[in-house]
TIRO-2110 file (N, C-alpha, C; in Angstrom, 1 decimal):
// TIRO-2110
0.8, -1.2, 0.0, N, 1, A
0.0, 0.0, 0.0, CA, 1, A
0.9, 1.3, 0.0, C, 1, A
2.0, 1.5, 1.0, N, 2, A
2.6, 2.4, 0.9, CA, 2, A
3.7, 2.7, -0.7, C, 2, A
4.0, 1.4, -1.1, N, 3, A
4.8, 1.6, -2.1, CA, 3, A
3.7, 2.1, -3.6, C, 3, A
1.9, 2.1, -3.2, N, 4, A
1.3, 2.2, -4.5, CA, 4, A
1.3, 4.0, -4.1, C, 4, A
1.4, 4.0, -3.1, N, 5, A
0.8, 5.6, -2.3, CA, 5, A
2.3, 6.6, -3.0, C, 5, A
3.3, 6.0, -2.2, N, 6, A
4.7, 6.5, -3.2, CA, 6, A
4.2, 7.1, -4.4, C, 6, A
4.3, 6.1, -5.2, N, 7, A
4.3, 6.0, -6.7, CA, 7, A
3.4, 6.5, -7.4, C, 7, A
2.2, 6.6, -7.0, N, 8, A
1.0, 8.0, -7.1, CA, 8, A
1.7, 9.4, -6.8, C, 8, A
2.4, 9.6, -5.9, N, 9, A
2.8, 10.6, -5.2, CA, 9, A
3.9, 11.3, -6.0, C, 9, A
4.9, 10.1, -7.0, N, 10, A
5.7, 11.0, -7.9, CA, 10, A
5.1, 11.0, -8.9, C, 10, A
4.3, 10.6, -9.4, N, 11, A
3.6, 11.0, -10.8, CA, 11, A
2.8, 12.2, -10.5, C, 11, A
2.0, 12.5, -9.1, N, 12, A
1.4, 13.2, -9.6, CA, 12, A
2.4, 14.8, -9.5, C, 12, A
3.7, 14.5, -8.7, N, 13, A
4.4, 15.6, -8.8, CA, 13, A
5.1, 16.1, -10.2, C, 13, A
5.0, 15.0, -10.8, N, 14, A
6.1, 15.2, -12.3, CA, 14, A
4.8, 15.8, -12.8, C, 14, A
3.9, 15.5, -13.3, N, 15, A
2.5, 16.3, -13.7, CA, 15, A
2.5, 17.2, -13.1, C, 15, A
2.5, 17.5, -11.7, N, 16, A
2.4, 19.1, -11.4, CA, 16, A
3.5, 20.0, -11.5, C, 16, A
4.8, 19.6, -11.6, N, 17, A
6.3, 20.4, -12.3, CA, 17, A
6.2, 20.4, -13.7, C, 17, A
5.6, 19.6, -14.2, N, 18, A
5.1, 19.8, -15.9, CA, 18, A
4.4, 20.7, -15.9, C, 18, A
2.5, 20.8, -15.8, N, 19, A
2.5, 22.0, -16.2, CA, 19, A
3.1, 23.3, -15.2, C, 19, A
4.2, 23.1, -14.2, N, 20, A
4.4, 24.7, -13.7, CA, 20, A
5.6, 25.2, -14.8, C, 20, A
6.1, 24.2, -15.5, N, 21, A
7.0, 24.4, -16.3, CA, 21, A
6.0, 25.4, -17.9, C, 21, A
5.4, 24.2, -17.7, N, 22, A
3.8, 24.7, -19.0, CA, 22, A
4.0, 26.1, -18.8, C, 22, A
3.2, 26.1, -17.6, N, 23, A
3.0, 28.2, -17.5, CA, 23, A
3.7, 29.3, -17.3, C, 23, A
4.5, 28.4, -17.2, N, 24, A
6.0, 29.7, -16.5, CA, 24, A
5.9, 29.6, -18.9, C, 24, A
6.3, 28.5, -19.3, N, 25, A
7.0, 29.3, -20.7, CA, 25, A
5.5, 29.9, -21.4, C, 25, A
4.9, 29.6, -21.2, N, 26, A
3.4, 30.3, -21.5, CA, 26, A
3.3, 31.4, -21.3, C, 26, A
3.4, 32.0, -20.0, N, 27, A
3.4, 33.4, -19.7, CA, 27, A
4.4, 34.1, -20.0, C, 27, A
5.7, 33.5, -20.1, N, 28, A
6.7, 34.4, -21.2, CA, 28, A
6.6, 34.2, -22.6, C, 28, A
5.6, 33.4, -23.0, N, 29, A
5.8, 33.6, -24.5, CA, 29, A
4.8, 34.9, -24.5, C, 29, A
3.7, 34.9, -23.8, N, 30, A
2.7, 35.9, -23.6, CA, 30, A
2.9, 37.1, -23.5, C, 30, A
3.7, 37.6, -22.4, N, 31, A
4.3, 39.0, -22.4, CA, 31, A
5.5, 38.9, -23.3, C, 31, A
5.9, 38.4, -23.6, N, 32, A
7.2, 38.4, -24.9, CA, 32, A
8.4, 38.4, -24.5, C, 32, A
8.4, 38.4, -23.1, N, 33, A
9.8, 38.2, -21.7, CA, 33, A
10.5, 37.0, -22.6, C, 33, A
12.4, 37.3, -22.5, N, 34, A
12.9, 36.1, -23.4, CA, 34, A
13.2, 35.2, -22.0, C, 34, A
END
């Protein structure tokens, strides 16, 4: 149980450093910031 709780726990962090990555280049492409 603990090792499925883990393993949920890094996927859903790589998904959530994905899109923070997403919007960070999103909102620089937006304001035109290089």
């Amino acid at each position: 149980m603990i090792g499925v709780l883990s393993v949920s726990m890094a996927i859903a962090s790589k998904i959530i450093t994905r899109n923070t990555w997403y919007d960070y280049f999103a909102t620089q492409k937006t304001t035109g910031e290089v």
